[in-house]
C-alpha positions in Angstrom: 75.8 222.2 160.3 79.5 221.7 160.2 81.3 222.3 157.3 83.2 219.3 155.2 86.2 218.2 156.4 86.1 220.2 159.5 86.1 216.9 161.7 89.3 216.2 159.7 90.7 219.4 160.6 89.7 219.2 164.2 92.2 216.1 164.3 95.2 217.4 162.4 95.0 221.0 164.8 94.8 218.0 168.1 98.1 215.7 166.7 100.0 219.0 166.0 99.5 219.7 169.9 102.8 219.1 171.9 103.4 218.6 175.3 106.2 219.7 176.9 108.1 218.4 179.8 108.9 214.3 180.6 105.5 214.1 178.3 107.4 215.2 175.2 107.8 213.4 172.0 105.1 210.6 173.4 102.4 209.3 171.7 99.3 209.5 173.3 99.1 205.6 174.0 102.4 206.3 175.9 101.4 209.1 177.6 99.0 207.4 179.3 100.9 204.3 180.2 103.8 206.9 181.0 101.0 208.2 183.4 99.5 205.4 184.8 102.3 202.9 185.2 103.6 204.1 188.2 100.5 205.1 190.3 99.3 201.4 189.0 102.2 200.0 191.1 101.6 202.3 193.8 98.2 201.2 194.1 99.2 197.5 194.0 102.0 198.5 196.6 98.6 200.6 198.8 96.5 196.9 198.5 99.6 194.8 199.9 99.4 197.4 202.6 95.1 197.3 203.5 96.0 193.3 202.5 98.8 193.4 205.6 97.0 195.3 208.2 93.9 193.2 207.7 96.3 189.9 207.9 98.0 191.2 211.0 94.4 192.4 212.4 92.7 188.5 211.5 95.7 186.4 213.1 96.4 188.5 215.9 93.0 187.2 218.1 91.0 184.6 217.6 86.5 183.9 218.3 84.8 186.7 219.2 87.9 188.8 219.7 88.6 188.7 216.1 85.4 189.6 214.1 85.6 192.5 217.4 89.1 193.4 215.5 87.9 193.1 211.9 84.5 195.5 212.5 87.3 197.7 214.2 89.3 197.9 211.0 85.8 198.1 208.9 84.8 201.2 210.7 89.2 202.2 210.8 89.4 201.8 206.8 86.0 204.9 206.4 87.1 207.0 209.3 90.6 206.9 207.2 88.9 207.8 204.7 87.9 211.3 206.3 91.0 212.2 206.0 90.5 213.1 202.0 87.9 215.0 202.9 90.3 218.6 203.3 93.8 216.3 202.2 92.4 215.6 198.8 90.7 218.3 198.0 93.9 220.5 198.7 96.0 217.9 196.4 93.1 218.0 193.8 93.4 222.0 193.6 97.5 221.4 193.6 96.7 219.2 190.4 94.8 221.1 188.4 96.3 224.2 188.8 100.3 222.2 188.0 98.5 220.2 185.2 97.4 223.3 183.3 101.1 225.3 183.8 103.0 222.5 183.0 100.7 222.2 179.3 101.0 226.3 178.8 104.8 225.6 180.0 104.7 227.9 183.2 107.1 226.8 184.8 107.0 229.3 187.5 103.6 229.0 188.3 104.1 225.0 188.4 106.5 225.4 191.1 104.6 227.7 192.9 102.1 225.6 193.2 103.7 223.1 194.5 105.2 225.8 196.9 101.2 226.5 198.3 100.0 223.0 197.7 102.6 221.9 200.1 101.3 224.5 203.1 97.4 224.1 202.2 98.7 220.3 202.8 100.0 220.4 206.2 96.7 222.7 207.3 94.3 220.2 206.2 96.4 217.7 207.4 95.9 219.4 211.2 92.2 220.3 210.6 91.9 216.5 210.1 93.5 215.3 213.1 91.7 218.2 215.4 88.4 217.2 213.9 89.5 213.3 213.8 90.0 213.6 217.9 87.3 215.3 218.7 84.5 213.4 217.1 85.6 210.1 217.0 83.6 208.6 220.4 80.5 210.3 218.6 80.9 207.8 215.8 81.6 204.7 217.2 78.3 205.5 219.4 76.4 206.5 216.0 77.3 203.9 213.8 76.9 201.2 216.7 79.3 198.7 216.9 79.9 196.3 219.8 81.1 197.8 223.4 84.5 195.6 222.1 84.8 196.6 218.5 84.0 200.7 219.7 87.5 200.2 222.0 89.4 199.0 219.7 88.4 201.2 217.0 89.0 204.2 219.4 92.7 202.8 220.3 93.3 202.9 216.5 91.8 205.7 214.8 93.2 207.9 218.0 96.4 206.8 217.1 96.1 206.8 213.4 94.9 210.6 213.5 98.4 211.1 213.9 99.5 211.0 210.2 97.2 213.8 209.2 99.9 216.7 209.0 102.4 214.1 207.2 99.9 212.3 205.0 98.0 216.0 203.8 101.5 217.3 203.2 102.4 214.2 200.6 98.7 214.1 199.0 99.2 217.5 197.4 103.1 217.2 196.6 102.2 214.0 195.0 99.8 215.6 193.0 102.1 218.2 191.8 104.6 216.1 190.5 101.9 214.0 188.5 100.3 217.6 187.5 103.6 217.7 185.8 104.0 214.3 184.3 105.9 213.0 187.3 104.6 209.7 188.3 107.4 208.1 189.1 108.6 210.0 192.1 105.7 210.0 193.5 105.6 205.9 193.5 109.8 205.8 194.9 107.9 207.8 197.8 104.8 206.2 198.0 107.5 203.0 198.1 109.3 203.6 201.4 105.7 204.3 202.9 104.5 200.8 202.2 107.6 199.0 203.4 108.0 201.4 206.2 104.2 200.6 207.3 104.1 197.2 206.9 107.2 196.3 208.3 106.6 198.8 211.3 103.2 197.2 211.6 104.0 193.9 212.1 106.8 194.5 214.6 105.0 196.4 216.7 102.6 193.4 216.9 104.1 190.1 216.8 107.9 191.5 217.8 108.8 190.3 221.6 107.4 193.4 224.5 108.2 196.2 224.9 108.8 196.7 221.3 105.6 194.8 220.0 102.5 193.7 221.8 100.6 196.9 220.6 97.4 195.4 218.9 95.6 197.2 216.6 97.3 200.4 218.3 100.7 199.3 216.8 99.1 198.9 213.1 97.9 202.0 213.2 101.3 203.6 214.4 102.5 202.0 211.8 100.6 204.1 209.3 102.0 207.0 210.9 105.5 206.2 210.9 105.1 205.4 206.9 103.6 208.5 206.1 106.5 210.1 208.1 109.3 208.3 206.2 107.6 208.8 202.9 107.4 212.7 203.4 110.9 212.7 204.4 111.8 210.6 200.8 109.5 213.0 198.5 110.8 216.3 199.7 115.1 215.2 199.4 113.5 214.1 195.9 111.9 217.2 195.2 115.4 218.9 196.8 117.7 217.2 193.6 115.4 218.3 190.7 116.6 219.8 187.8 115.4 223.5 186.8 113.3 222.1 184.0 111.5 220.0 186.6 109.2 220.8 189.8 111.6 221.7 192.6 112.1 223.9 195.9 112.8 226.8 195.8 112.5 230.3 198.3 110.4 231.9 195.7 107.5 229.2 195.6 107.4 228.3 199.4 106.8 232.3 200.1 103.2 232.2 201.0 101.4 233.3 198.2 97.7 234.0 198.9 96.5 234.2 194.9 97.8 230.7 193.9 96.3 229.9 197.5 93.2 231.2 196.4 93.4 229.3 192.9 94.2 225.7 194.6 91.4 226.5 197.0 88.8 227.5 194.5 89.4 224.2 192.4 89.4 222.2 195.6 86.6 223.6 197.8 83.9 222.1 195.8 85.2 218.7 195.8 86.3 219.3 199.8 82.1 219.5 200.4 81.4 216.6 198.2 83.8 214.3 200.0 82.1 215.6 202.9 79.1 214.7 202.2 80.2 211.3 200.9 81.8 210.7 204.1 78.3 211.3 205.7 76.6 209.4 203.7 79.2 206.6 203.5 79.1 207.0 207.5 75.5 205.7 207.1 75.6 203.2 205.5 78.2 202.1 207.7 75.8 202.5 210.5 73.2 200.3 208.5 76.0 197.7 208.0 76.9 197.1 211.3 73.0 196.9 212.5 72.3 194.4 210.3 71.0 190.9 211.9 74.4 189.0 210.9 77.2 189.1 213.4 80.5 190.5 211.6 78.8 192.1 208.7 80.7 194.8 209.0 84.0 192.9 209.0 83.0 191.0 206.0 81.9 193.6 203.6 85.7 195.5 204.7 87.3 191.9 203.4 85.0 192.3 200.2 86.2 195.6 199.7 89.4 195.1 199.8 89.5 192.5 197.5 87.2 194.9 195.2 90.6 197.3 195.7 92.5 194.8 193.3 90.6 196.2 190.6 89.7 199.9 191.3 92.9 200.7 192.9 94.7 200.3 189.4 91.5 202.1 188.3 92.4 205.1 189.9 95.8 205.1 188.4 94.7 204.8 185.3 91.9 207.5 185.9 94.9 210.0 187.5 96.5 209.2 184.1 93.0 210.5 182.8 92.9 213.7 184.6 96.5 215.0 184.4 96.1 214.7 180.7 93.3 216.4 180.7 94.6 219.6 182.4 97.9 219.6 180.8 96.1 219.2 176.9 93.4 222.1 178.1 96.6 224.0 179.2 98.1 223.7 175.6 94.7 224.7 174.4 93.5 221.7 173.1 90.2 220.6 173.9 90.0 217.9 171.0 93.1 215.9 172.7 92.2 216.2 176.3 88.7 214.6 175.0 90.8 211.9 173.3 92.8 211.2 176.2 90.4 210.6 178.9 88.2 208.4 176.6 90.8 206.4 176.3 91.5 205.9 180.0 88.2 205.3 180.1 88.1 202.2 177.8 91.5 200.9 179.2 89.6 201.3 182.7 86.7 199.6 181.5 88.2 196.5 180.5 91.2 196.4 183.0 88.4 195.8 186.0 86.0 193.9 184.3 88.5 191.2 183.7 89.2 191.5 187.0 85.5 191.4 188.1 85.2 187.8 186.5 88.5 187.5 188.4 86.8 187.9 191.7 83.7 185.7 190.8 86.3 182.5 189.7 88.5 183.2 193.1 86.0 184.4 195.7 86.5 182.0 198.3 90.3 181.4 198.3 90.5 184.9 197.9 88.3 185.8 201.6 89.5 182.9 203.4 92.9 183.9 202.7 92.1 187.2 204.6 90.2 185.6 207.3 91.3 181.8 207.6 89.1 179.6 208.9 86.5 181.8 210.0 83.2 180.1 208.1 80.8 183.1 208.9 83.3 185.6 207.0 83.4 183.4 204.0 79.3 182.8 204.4 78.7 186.5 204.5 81.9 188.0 202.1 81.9 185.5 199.1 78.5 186.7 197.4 79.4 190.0 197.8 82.3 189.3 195.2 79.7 188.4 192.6 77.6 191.7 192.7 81.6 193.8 192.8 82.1 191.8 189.6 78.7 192.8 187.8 79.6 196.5 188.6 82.7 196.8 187.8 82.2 198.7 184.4 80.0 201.3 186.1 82.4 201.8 188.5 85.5 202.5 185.8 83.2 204.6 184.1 82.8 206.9 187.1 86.4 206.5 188.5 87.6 207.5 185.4 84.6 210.4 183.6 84.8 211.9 187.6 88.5 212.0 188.0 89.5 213.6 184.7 86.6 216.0 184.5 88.5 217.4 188.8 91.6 217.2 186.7 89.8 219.8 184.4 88.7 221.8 187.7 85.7 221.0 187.2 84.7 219.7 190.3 81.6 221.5 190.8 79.9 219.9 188.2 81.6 216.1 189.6 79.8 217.6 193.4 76.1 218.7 192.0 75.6 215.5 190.2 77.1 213.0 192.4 74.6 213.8 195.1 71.3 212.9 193.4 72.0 209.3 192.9 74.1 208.9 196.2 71.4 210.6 198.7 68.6 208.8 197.2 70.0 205.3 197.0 72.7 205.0 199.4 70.1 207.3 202.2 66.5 207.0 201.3 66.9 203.1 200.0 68.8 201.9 202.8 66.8 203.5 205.3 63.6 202.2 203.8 65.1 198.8 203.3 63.9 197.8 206.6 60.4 198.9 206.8 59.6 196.0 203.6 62.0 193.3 204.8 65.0 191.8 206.8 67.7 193.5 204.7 71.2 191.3 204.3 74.7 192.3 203.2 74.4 191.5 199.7 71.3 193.2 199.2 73.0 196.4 200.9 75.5 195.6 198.0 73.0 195.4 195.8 71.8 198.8 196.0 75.4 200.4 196.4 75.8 198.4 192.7 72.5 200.4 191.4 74.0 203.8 192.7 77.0 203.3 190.7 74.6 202.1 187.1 73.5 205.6 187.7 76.0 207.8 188.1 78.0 205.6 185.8 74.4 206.9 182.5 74.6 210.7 184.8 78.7 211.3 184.2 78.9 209.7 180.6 76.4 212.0 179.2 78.0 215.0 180.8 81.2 214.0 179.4 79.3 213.8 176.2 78.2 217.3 176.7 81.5 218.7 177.2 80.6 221.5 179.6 83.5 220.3 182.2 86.3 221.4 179.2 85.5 224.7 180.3 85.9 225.1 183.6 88.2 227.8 185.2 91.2 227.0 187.0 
């Protein structure tokens, strides 16, 4: 039993707790928005990018060409995905390990991190486009889709495969600098890659031959060309920071195989549980596209990316979430890093859910925008916006509870417990699904919804537990 007044003390120890760095002198209200401000306009700037390439994908063709394009950039927005699978755990590592030195003020070790992150990047950036090229026939056959939508899928994901060394590169110095506190970098970069893409995009399109003319090849190569100019923006960034700040220097890019080690042992866990996210993503995808309705796949891609207008800025505010987390452990506080991600986790909450109802008011301008006057796109998209909106708390809760408890390193405990629900619902259901009736879209959505209910109960207890405040980074 505790002893009077020790819940009082526990607060006055966690508001005499100081963080250092651009983080200083901030209440923790401020922090957060300090935090999450600029990766929410990042995010908004990363939808106007999906938003554009699907545009440029729906208006380039027309019939049967175009729901061919649009399950092309279905099965192109997962495959893209992959890419996470070594580049984010790599910049999840980077994060954890930067987050906890900048709190315990090592700056040293914060810039040597950054130093490792940046090599670990580029590898996993290569491992991606070597396995990307090599298995990417095998997955178009696997999941399925058309003879027309496979071609054009291959065309762009070849291409896109590209941007792996560039793209791994900026994941973990991104996730350095908002380790540190540094958002706002981070979004000046992530700015010249969304105008850079999109503009790059749509010239190699709709510009006059030679330059454009490229189909969904010259979307894709505008991914690439982004990722290249944004790399090029972050590192003469990184190149005019002050001493007190994260910066090159000889020193940290020296390969250094214990911080190595460190980033690797944070990241490997979540590196498998992408993995096997991927996989089981990469089924349902094949279930998807085997469904009875022509362009189902294309239609639940134009679902989810209006879904991104509300867990996009869920992420930033869940990256606010974890790099408080690690800095406030860092400074030995476990009392403030509690305080901190609980309320991301409210601000979350009712950030999507109000754009949930959002979604439900707005669902058919909203998909025939994306695909205009294509009637079996809005038939087969629109009710899929009513089951996103009746989720949308579950899936804040496990954006945010997930993402601050890797920003605590502990993502072994975010992979053992995100498997359960996922295998059983999003693998067993979906396969039995067609053995007791003639499954639909929504009802495919209906069971991704019930996955997310339960890992949304599974990660609030353990957060209630606490167990993930002492993991070792």
């Amino acid at each position: 039993m505790s002893k009077p007044g020790a819940s009082v003390e526990a607060s006055q120890r966690a508001a005499e707790v100081r963080l250092g760095g651009r983080l200083a002198g901030l209440s923790l209200p401020r922090q957060v928005m300090a935090l999450a401000l600029w990766p929410l306009l990042e995010q908004v700037l990363a939808f106007f990018v999906g938003l554009t390439d699907l545009l440029i994908a729906g208006r380039m063709v027309e019939g049967v060409e175009r729901v061919a394009v649009l399950d092309a950039m279905g099965l192109g927005g997962y495959v893209a995905w992959f890419f996470n699978i070594l580049q984010g755990a790599v910049a999840t590592g980077v994060m954890a390990l930067v987050s906890r030195a900048t709190g315990g003020r090592d700056h040293s070790l914060a810039n040597r991190g950054l130093g490792q992150g940046l090599w670990l990047g580029i590898a996993a950036g290569f491992g991606s486009l070597i396995l990307l090229q090599i298995g990417i026939g095998l997955l178009i056959r696997w999941v399925g889709l058309s003879a027309a939508a496979g071609a054009q899928a291959e065309t762009y994901l070849r291409v896109l495969a590209l941007s792996g060394p560039f793209s791994g590169a900026m994941f973990a110095v991104n996730a350095a600098l908002r380790g540190s506190g540094d958002t706002r970098t981070p979004f000046r970069a992530m700015i010249v890659v969304n105008l850079v893409n999109m503009a790059l995009s749509w010239a190699l399109v709709f510009a006059p031959e030679p330059f454009g003319g490229h189909g969904v090849a010259g979307i894709a190569a505008g991914s690439v060309g982004g990722w290249i100019a944004g790399l090029a923006t972050v590192a003469l960034l990184l190149g005019r920071g002050s001493k007190h700040d994260l910066h090159w220097s000889r020193a940290s890019l020296r390969p250094h195989l214990e911080t190595m080690h460190r980033i690797v042992r944070v990241g490997a866990p979540q590196c498998l549980e992408i993995a096997f996210m991927w996989m089981i993503h990469a089924f349902g995808i094949r279930v998807i596209a085997g469904l009875r309705d022509e362009g189902a796949l294309g239609a639940h891609i134009l679902a989810i990316r209006v879904e991104s207008m509300s867990f996009l800025p869920g992420f930033a505010i869940a990256t606010a979430a974890a790099a408080l987390a690690g800095q406030y452990l860092g400074a030995g506080s476990r009392e403030m890093a509690v305080k901190a991600v609980r309320l991301c986790w409210i601000s979350a909450v009712l950030l999507m859910s109000a754009l949930g109802l959002f979604f439900v008011l707005a669902r058919e301008p909203l998909i025939g925008f994306m695909a205009p006057g294509s009637e079996l796109h809005l038939r087969l998209a629109t009710p899929l916006l009513i089951v996103c909106a009746l989720t949308q708390p579950f899936f804040a809760t496990c954006i945010t509870l997930k993402t601050s408890m890797r920003g605590a390193g502990a993502t072994g405990i975010v992979m053992r417990w995100s498997f359960g629900s996922m295998i059983f619902y999003r693998v067993l259901v979906l396969w039995l699904m067609p053995h007791f009736m003639e499954p639909s879209l929504t009802a495919v959505w209906i069971v991704l919804g019930l996955d997310l209910l339960t890992q949304a109960v599974i990660f609030s207890r353990l957060h209630f537990r606490g167990k993930w405040l002492d993991a070792r980074v």
